[in-house]
N, C-alpha and C positions, 0 to 999 in steps of 0.2 A: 433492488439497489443495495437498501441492508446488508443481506445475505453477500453479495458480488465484496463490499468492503470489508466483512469479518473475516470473509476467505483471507482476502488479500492479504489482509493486518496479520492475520495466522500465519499467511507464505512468510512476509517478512521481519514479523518475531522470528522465527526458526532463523533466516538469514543471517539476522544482526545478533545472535548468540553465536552464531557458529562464526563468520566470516565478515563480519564488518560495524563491529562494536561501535562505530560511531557517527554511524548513520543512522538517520531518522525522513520515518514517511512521513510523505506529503499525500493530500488531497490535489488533486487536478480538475480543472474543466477543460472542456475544447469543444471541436468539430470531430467527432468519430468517423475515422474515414475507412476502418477495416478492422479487422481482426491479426492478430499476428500469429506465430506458430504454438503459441501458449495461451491461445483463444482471448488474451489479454486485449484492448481494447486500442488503436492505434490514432493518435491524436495531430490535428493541427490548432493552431492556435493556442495552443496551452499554455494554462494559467495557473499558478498557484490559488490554491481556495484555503490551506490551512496544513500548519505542521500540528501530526499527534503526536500528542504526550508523551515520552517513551516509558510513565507509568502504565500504557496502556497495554505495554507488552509486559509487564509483570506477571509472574505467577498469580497466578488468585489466590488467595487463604483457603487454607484446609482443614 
């Protein structure tokens, strides 16, 4: 599970620099009822469970 949300958080840093600066991810729950064309996870019942921090797309220190 870890691993599946770093991915994620990685997809959509890259997104939100290039193409939609001003949005910010959420954590979801639900009922997984499939998979979609991007192996991503297809939900009913979804819920918010929490917005990240969008320090959390920051660079890291070098």
């Amino acid at each position: 599970m870890r691993l599946s949300i770093a991915r994620r958080l990685y997809d959509y840093c890259h997104l939100r620099r290039d193409k939609a600066p001003g949005d910010r991810p959420w954590i979801l729950t639900g009922t997984e009822t499939g998979r979609g064309p991007d192996d991503r996870p297809l939900l009913t019942d979804a819920r918010p469970l929490a917005r990240i921090d969008p320090d959390a797309c920051a660079a890291p220190p070098t």
